[in-house]
KOLTITOR-678243 format. One line per 10 residues: number of its first residue (from 0); their letters; for each residue x, y, z of N, C-alpha, C, O. Coordinates in nm, 4 decimals, decimal comma. Example, Ala and Ser with C-alpha at 12.3 -4.5 7.8 and 13.67 -1.06 7.14 Angstrom:
2
0> as> 1,3190 -0,5690 0,7800 1,2300 -0,4500 0,7800 1,3200 -0,3300 0,7800 1,4236 -0,3319 0,8465  1,2850 -0,2250 0,7080 1,3670 -0,1060 0,7140 1,2900 0,0030 0,7870 1,3409 0,1138 0,8039
% end
This chain:
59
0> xxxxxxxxxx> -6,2462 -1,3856 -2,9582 -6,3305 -1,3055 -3,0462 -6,3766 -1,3923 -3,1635 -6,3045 -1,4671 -3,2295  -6,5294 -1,3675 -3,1821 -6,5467 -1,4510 -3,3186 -6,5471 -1,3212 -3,4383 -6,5669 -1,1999 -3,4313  -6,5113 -1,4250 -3,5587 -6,4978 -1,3731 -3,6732 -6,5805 -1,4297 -3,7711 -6,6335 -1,5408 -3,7695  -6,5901 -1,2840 -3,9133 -6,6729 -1,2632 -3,9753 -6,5634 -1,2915 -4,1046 -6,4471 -1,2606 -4,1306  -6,6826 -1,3757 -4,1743 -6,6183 -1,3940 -4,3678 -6,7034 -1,2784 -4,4445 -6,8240 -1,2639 -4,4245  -6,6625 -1,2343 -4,4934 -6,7791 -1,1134 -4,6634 -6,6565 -1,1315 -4,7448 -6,5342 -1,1448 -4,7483  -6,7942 -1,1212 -4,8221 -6,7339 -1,1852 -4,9738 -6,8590 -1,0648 -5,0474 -6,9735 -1,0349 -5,0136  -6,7631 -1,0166 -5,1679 -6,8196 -0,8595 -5,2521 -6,9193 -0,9469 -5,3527 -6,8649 -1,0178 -5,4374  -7,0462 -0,9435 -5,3457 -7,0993 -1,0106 -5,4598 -7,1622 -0,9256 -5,5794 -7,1949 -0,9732 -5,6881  -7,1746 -0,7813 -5,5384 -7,1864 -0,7219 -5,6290 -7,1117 -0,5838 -5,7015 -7,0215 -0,6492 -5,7540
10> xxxxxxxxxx> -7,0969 -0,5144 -5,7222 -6,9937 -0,3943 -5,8107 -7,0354 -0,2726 -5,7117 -7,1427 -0,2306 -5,6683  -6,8991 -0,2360 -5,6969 -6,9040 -0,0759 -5,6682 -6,8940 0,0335 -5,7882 -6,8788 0,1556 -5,7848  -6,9080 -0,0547 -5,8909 -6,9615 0,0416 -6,0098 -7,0829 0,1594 -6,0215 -7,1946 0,1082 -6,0293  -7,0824 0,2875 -6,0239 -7,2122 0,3376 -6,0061 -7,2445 0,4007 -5,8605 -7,3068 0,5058 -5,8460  -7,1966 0,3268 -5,7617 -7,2327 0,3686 -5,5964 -7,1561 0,5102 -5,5476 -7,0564 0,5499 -5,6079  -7,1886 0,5521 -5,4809 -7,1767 0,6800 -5,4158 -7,0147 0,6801 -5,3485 -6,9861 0,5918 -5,2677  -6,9230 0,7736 -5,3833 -6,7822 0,7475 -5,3178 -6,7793 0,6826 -5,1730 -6,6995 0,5941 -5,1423  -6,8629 0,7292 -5,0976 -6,8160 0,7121 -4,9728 -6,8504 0,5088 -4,9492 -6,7938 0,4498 -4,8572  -6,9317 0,4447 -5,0319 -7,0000 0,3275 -5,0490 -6,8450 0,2597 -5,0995 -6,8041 0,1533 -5,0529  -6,7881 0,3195 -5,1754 -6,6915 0,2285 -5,2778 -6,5662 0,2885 -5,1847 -6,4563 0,2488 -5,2235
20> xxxxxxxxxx> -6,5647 0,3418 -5,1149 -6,4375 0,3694 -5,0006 -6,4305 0,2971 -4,8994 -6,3170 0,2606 -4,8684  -6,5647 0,2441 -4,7999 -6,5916 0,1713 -4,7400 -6,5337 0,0061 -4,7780 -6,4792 -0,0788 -4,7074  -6,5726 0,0074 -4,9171 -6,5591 -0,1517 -4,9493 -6,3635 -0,1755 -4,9534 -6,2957 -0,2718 -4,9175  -6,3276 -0,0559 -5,0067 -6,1983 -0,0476 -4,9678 -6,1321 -0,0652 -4,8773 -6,0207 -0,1167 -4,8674  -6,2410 0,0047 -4,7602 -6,1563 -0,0432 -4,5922 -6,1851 -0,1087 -4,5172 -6,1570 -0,1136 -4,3974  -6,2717 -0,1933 -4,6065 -6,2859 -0,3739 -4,5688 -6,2089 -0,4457 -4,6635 -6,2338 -0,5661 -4,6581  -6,1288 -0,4165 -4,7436 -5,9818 -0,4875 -4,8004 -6,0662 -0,5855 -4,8831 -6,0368 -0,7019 -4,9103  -6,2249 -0,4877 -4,9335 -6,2784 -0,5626 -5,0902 -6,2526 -0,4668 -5,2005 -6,3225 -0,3655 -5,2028  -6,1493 -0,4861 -5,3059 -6,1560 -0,4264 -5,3901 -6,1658 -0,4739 -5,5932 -6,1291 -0,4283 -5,7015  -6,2268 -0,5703 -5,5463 -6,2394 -0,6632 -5,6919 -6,3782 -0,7738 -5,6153 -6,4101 -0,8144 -5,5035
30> xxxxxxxxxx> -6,4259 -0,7848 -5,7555 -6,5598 -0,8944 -5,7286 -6,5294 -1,0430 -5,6847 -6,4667 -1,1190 -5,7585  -6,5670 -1,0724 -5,5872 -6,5605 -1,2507 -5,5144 -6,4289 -1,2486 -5,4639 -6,3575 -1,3466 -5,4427  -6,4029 -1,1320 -5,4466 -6,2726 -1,1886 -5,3158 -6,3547 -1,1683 -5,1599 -6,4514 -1,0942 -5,1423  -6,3019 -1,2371 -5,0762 -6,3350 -1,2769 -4,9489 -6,2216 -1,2404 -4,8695 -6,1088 -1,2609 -4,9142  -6,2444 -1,1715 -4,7190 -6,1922 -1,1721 -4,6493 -6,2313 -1,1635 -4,4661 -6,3479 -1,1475 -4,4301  -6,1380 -1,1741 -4,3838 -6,1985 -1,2496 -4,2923 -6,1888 -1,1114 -4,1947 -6,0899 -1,0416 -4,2174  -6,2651 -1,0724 -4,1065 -6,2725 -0,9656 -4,0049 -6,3064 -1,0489 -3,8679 -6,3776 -1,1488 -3,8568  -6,2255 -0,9694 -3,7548 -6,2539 -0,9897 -3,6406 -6,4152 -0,9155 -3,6387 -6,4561 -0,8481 -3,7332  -6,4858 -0,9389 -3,5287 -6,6388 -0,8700 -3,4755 -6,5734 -0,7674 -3,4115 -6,4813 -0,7874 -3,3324  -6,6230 -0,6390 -3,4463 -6,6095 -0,5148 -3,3552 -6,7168 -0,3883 -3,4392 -6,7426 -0,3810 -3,5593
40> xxxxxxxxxx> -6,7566 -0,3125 -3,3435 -6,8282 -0,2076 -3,3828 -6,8049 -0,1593 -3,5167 -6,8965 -0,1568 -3,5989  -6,6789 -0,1178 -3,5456 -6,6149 -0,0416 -3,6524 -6,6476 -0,1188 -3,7996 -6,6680 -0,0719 -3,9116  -6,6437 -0,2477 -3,7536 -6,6499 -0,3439 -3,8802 -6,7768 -0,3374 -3,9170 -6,8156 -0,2852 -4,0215  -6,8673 -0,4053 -3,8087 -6,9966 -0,4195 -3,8255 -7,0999 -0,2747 -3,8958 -7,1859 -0,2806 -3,9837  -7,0504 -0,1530 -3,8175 -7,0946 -0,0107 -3,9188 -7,0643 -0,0401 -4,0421 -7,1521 -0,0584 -4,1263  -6,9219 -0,0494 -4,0717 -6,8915 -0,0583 -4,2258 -6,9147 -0,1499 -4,3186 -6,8815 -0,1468 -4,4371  -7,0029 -0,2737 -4,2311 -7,0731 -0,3821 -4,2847 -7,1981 -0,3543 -4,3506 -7,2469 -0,3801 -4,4606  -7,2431 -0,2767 -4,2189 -7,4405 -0,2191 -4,2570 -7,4351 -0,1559 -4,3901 -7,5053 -0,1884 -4,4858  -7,3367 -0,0532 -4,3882 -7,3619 0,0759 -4,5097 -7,3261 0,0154 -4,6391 -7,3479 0,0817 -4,7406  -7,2784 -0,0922 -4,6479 -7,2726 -0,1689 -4,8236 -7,3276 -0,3021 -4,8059 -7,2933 -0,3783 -4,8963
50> xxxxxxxxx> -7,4284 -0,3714 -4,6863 -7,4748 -0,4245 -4,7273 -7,5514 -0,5442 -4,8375 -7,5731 -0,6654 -4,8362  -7,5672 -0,4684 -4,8977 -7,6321 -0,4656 -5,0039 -7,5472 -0,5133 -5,1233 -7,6040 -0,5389 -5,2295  -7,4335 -0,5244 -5,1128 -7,3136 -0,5569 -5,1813 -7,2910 -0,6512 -5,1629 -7,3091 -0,7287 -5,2568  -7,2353 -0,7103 -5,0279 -7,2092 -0,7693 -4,9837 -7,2380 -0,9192 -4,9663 -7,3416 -0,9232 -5,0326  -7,2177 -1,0568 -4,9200 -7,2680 -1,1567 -4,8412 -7,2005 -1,2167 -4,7201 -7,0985 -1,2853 -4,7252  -7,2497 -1,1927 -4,6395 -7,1960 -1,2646 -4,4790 -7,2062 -1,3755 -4,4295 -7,3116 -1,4379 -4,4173  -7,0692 -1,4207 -4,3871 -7,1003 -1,5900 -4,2858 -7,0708 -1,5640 -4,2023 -7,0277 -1,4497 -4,2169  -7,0563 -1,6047 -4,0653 -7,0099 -1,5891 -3,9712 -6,9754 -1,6817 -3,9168 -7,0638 -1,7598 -3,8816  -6,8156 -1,7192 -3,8815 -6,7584 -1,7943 -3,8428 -6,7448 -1,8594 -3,6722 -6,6680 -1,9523 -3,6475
% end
């Protein structure tokens, strides 16, 4: 399986609960921490919907 790096580049300050819950259950909960996810459906949904937050590499 390949894997995915995100890293939080911007604040869940302000965003809609379900946006700042998400970033939670991608194990981002503070600005510029990084962490590493396997590729699977579940991830990748919870990737799309904060976006925008976010920045992706792919390993």
């Amino acid at each position: 399986m390949s894997k995915i790096k995100i890293k939080q580049i911007r604040s869940g300050i302000g965003r809609p609960i379900d946006q700042k819950r998400t970033l939670v259950a991608l194990g981002l909960n503070k600005m510029h921490r990084t962490v590493e996810h396997e590729i699977n459906p579940q991830i990748m949904g919870m990737i799309n919907k904060v976006k925008h937050l976010l920045e992706i590499e792919e390993l």
